[in-house]
Structures are given as structure tokens and as C-alpha cells.
C-alpha positions as CSV (number, residue, x, y, z in Angstrom):
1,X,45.4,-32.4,64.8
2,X,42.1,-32.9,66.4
3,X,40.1,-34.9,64.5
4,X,37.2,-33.0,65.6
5,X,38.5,-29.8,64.5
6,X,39.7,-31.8,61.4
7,X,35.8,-32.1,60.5
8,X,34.8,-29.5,61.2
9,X,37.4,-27.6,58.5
10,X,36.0,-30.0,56.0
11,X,32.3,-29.5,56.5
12,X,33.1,-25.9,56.1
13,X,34.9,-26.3,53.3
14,X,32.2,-28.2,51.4
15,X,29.8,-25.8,52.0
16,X,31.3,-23.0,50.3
17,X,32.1,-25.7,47.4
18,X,27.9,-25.9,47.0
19,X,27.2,-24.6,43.6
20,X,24.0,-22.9,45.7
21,X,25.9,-21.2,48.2
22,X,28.7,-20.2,45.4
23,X,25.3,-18.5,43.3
24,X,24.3,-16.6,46.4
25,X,27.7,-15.3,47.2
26,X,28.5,-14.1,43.7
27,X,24.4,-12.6,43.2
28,X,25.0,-8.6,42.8
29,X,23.5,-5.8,41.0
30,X,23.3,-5.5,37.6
31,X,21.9,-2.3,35.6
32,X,22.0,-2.6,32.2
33,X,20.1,-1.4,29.1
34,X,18.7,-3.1,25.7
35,X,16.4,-2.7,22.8
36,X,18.5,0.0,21.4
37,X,17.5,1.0,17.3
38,X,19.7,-0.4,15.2
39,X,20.2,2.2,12.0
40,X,20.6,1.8,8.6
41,X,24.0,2.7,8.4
42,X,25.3,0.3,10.8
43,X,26.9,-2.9,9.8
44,X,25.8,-3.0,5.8
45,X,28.4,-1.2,4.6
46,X,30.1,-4.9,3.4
47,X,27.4,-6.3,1.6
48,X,27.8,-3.0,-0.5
49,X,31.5,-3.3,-1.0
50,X,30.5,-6.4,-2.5
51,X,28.3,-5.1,-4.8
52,X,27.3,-8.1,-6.8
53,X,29.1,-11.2,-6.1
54,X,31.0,-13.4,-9.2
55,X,30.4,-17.3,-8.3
56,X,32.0,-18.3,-11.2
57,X,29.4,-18.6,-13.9
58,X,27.0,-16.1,-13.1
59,X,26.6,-12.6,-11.0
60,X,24.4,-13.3,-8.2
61,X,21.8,-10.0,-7.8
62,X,22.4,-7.7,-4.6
63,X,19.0,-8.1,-3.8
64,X,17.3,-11.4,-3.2
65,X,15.2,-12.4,-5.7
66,X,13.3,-15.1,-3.9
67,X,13.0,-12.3,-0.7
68,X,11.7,-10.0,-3.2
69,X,9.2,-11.8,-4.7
70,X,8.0,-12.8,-0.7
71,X,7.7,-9.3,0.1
72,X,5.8,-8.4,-3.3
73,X,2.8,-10.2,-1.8
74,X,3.6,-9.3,1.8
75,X,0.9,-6.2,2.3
76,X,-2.1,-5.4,-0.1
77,X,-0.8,-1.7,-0.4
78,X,2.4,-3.1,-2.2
79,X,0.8,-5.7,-4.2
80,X,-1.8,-3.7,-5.8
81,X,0.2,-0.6,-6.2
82,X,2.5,-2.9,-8.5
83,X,-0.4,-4.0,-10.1
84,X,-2.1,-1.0,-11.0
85,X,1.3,0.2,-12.5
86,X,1.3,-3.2,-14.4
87,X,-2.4,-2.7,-15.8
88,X,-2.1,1.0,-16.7
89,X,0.8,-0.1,-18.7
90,X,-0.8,-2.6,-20.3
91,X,-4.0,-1.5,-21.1
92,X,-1.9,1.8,-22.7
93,X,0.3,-0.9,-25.0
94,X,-0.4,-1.6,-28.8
95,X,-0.2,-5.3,-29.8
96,X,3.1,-6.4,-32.2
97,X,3.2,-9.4,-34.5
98,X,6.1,-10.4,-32.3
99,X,4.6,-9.4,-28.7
100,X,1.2,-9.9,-27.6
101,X,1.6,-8.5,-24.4
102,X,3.5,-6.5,-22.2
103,X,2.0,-7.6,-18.7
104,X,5.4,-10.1,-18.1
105,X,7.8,-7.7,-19.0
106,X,6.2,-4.9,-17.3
107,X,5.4,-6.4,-13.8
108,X,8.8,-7.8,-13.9
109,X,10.8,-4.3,-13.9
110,X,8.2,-2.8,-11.6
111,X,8.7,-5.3,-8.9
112,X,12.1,-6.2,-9.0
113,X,13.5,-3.3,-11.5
114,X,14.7,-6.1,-14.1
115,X,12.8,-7.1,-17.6
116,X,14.1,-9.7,-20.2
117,X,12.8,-10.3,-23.5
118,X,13.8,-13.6,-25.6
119,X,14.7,-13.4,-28.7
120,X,13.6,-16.7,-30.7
121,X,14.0,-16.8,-34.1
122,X,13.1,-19.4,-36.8
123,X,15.5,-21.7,-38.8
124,X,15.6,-19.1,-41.7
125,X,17.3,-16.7,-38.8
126,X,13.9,-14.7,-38.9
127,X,12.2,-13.3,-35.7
128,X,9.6,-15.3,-34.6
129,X,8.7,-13.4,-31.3
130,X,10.9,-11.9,-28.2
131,X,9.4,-14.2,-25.6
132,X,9.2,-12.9,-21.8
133,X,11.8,-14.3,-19.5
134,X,11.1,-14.6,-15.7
135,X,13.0,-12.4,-14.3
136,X,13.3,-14.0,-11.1
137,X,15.0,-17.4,-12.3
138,X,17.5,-14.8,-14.7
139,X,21.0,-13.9,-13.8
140,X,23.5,-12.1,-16.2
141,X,27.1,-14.1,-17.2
142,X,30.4,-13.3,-17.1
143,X,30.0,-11.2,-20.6
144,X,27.5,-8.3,-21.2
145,X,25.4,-10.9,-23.4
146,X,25.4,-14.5,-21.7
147,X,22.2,-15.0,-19.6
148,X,20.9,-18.0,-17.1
149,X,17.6,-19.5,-16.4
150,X,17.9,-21.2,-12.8
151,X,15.3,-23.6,-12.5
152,X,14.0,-25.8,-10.3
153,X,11.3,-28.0,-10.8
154,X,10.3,-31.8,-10.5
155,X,13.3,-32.7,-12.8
156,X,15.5,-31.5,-10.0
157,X,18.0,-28.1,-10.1
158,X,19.2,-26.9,-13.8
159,X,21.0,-23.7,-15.5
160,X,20.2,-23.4,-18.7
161,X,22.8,-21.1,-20.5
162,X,20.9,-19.3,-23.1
163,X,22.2,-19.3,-26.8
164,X,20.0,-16.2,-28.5
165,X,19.8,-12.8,-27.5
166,X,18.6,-11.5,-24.4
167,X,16.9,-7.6,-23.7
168,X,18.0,-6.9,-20.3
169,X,16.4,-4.0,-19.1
170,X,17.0,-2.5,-15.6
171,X,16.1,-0.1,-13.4
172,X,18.8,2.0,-12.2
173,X,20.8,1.4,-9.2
174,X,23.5,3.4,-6.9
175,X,26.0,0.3,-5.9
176,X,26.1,-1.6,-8.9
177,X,24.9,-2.3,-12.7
178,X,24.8,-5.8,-13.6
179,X,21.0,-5.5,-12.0
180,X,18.7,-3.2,-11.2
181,X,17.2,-2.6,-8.3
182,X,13.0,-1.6,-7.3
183,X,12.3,1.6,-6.1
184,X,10.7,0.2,-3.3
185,X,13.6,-1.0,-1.5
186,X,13.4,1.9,0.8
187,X,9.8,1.0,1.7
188,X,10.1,-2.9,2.7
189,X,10.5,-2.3,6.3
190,X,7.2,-1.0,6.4
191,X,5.7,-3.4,4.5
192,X,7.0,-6.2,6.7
193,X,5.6,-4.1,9.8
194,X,2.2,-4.2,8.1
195,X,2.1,-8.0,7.8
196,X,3.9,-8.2,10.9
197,X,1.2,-6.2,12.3
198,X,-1.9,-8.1,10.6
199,X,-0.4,-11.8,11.4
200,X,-0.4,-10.9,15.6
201,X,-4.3,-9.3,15.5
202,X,-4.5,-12.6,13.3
203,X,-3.4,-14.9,16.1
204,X,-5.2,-12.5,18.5
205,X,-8.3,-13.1,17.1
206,X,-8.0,-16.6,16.6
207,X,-6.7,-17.4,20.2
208,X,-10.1,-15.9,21.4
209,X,-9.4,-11.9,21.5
210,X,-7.1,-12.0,24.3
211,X,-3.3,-12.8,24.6
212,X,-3.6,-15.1,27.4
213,X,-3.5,-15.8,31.0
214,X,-2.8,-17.1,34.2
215,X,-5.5,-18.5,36.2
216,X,-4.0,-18.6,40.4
217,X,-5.7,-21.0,42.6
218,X,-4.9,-20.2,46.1
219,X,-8.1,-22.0,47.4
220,X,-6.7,-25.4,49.0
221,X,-9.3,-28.0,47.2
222,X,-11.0,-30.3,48.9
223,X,-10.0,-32.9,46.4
224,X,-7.0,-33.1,44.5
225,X,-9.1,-34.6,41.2
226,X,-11.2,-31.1,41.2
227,X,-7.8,-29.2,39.9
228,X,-7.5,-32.2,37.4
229,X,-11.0,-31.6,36.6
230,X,-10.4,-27.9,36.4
231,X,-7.6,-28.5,34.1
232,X,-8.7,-30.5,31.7
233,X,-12.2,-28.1,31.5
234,X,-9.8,-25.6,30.6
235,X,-8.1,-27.4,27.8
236,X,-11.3,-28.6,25.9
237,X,-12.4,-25.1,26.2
238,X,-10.2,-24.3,23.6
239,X,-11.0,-24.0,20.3
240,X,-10.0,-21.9,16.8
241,X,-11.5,-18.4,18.5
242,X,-14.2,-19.7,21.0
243,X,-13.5,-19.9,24.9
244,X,-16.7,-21.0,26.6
245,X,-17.3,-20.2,30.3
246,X,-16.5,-22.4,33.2
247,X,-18.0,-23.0,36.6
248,X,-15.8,-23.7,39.3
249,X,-17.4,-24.8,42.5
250,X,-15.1,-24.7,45.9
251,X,-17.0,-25.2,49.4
252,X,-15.4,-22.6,51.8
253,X,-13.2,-20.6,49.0
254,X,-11.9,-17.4,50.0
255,X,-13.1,-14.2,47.9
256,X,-9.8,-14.2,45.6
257,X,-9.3,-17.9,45.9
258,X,-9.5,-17.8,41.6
259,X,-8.0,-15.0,39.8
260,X,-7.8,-14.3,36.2
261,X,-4.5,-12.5,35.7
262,X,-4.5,-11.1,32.3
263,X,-0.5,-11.4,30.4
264,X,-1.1,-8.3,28.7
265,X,-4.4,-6.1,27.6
266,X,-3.8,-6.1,23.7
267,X,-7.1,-3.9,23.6
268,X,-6.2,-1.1,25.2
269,X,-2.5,-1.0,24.0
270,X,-2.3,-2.7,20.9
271,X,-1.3,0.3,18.0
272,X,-2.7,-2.1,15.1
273,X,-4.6,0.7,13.4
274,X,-2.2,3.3,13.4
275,X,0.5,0.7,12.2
276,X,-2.1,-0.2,9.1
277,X,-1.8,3.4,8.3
278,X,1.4,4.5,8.4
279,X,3.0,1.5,6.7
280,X,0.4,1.8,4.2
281,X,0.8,5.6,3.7
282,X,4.7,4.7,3.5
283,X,4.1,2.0,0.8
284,X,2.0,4.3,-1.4
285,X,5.1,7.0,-1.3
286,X,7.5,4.7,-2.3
287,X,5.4,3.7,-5.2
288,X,4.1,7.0,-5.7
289,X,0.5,6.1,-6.3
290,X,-2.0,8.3,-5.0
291,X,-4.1,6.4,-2.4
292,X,-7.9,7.9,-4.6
293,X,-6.6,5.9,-7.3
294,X,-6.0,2.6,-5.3
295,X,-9.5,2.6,-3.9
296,X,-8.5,3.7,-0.6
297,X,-11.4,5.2,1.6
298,X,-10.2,8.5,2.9
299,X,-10.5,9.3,6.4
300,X,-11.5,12.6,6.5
301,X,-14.5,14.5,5.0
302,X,-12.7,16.5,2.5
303,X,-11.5,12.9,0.8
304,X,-8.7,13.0,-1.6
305,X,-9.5,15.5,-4.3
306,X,-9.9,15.2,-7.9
307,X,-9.6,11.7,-9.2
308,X,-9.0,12.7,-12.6
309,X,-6.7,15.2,-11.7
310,X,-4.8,12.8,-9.4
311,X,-5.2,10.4,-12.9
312,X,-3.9,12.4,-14.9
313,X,-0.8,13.8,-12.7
314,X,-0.1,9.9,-12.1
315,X,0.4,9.1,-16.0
316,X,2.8,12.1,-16.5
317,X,5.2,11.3,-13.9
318,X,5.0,7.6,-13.3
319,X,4.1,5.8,-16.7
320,X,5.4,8.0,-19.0
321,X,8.7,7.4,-17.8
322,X,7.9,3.5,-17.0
323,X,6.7,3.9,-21.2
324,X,10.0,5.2,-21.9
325,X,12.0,2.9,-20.4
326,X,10.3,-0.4,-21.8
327,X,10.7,1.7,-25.2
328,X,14.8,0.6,-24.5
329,X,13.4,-2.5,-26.2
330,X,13.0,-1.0,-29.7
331,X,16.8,0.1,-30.3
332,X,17.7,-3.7,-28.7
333,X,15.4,-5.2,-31.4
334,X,15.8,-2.7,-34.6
335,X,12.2,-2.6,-34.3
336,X,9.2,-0.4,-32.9
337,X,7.9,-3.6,-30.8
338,X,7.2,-1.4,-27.7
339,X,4.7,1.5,-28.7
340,X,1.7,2.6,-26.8
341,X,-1.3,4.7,-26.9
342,X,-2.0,8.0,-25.3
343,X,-3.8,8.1,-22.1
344,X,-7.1,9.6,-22.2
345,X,-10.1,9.9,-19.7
346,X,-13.9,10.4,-20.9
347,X,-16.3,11.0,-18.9
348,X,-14.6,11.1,-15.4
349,X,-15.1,13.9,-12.9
């Protein structure tokens, strides 16, 4: 064979071996979509055959506790209206010689639809007091009366198994009834938006009002030190919210030599008030507390209405039933522990 020919067969062949030349050959058009809503119904259906898992000791809860208690102090709108639930209970609730207070319990079941009351009793076998259990540490046994405490503190990870009785009581739930479940589950989304929302103007704010650029030199420099120089006075001009001006001196520059290309105008397209309001209206309809009583300012000129009304309205359809189910604690007990006052507004227009 002729050795020139024989060359020339392997030059050719070694080119089309270049990973380069292999990229450009195989390059084609692509058209494809993305960012498609994911719904609710799609790929949860397991976690609910599961209902609530057995690990041997304990049923762990179908909700996370420690998520829970994360998203309880996610958005304003959530934390106070479970607060204001918590306070017009207690303020409502007559003192026993056994409970003091009803703030523990109460807050408990509103934000994560479980209560537990200890029952600790002297040597004589007589009632001391029913003691509040955290309800996020609390997980129900095997049988309907053996309760955990998980805890975990400087001492390092411990279960304590306890030995007296324990008032569970829970709010009701669809998939399961070991535990029950808030009645805010349906409005988490939104309440994650609205932090979501307030973190990003957050950062926003903090990295000067704007979401960052690209500054394009196209102006060869005389000296190679004045885009060092240029570099670095961009870096100190950083700080937590403050971006100073810069002057920027090149002998013979063209017009559009230095451009400021913005990534993205966050002023003009940034939704951050609209977001505020929806998740917030969503929040208050979950929890069902109207927005005059929460110290909201109303947007229009008409405002919300009656307060007292709204007041009034609240107590009959929120905490009397809230009232009635902490009252579950009275059979449990064999005594009227749980009793409150009724509601009554004076001098309020």
C-alpha cells in the first residue's frame, strides 16, 4: 500500500476520533419543555398507604413534628393567628387546684392538633396535678395507653417510657388516628411562599436593591493594571446594602466601551406585594381568623366591618368548639379540671 496514502487514512481517521469534532457532528435540535405544576395528587399517595409507621416501640406521626414546629414560626400571619386562638382560650379558662393554666395544652392542639396532660400523683395514689407534656417530643406506644418523651439534650438522645397516665387529645384526621393532625396542613404551601417571598426582598435589599450585574468592558486599556484597579474598586465597594459610585477614567474610550447590563430588573417584575397578600389571606382562611381581629390594616376604605361582630362570630365557631374539645379532659380525669368562662365584650363598638 502506499505509504502516503497509508497516512493519509490515519490522519483522517483520527480526526473524526476528536471528542470536538464527534460533539459537532452529533449537535442537533432539541425542543423540549419544563417547569410543569406538579399537583397534589401526584406521587403522595404511598406516604398515605402508610399511614403512621410502627418502628417497633413507638408510632411515628404522619406529619413531622420538627417540620411543623419550623413552619409554625415561618410567616407572622400563622404565628399569631395560633396565638390569638391560644390567648382567647386562655384568658376564657378558670384556674383548677390541679391546672394552673391551659396556655401548653392549648397551643399544643392548635398547632399541631395533639395535647397531652400528665397525670402525677403523690405516694398516697392522690392527684397532685396533670402536668403539660410537649407535644412535640410525645409519641403514642404500641398500646392505646403507653406514651414516649424523645428527648434530646446535653445528656445526649433518651426515650423515656412513661409509667402514669397520659390525656391524649387529638384533633381529627382523615388517614389515620394514632395522631391528629392541624387544620392548617392545607395552608403550609402558602405559608412557605410568604417566607419564601420575604427572605429574596431580604437578600434584595441587603445586596444593594438590585439582583446584580455584569459590567462589559470592550474599551482595550491602556494598562493592564487599570482592569486590576477596576476590579478590586468594585469589590471594596461592596458592603451589607451600600454600593458607592465608581469613576472609571479610559483615554480614547468608545461611547459604550462600559456597560452596566442589569441580570434581571426585580423592581419592575418582582410580585412581592401581591405574594404578602395572598398567602396571607390564604393563612387567615385556614385558621379562620378574621384579619380586623389580627390587627390587620385593611386596604380599602370601607375596612373590615364590625369588630365586635366579627368578635363575637369568631368565639361561636372557633373557640367554642376548641372549649369543647379540651373539655375531653374532664371524662379522662373524673374531674371538671377544664371549665371556662363565658365570653363577653363591654364597651366595644
Amino acid at each position: 500500500m502506499n505509504p502516503y496514502s497509508t497516512a493519509k487514512n490515519l490522519l483522517n481517521f483520527a480526526i473524526n476520533q476528536l471528542p470536538l469534532n464527534h460533539k459537532i457532528r452529533s449537535q442537533k435540535t432539541e425542543a423540549f419543555t419544563f417547569g410543569d405544576a406538579v399537583p397534589v395528587l401526584n406521587g403522595n399517595e404511598l406516604s398515605d398507604y402508610l399511614e403512621c409507621w410502627f418502628n417497633g416501640r413507638w408510632y411515628e406521626p404522619q406529619v413531622s413534628m420538627s417540620g411543623l414546629a419550623k413552619s409554625y414560626k415561618s410567616t407572622p400571619y400563622l404565628n399569631s393567628g395560633i396565638i390569638f386562638k391560644r390567648n382567647f382560650l386562655a384568658n376564657l379558662f378558670i384556674p383548677h387546684p390541679h391546672l394552673s393554666s391551659i396556655e401548653q395544652i392549648s397551643l399544643d392542639f392548635i398547632w399541631c392538633g395533639n395535647a397531652y396532660l400528665e397525670e402525677v400523683k403523690s405516694r398516697l395514689g392522690n392527684v397532685i396535678q396533670y402536668k403539660p407534656a410537649l407535644a412535640k417530643y410525645m409519641r403514642r406506644g404500641k398500646d392505646t395507653d403507653q406514651y414516649f418523651l424523645l428527648n434530646n439534650d446535653h445528656n445526649g438522645y433518651q426515650e423515656w417510657e412513661f409509667q402514669s397516665r397520659i390525656c391524649h387529645v387529638r384533633e381529627a384526621d382523615i388517614d389515620q388516628e394514632i395522631y391528629g393532625s392541624p387544620e392548617y396542613i392545607s395552608a403550609l404551601q402558602s405559608a412557605w411562599l410568604n417566607e419564601s417571598a420575604t427572605l429574596f426582598r431580604r437578600k434584595y435589599y441587603n445586596n444593594g436593591s438590585h439582583a446584580g450585574f455584569i459590567l462589559y468592558v470592550n474599551d482595550a486599556a491602556q494598562d493592564p493594571n487599570d482592569i486590576t484597579a477596576l476590579r478590586k474598586a468594585l469589590k471594596d465597594s461592596k458592603g451589607p446594602g451600600n454600593f458607592r459610585n465608581l469613576f472609571y477614567y479610559a483615554p480614547g474610550g468608545k461611547k459604550d466601551g462600559i456597560q452596566i447590563l442589569p441580570v434581571s430588573e426585580i423592581a419592575a417584575k418582582d410580585d412581592f406585594a401581591n405574594i404578602k397578600s395572598i398567602t396571607r389571606d390564604d393563612t387567615l382562611a385556614a385558621l379562620r381568623v378574621p384579619p380586623q381581629l389580627m390587627g390587620i390594616v385593611p386596604n380599602n376604605t370601607g375596612g373590615f366591618g364590625s369588630i365586635k361582630d366579627a368578635a363575637e362570630v369568631f368565639y361561636q365557631n372557633e373557640i367554642v368548639p376548641l372549649q369543647s374539645r379540651m373539655m375531653q379532659i374532664n371524662e379522662w380525669a373524673g374531674d371538671e379540671v377544664i371549665r371556662f368562662k363565658k365570653y363577653k365584650l363591654d364597651n366595644v363598638t
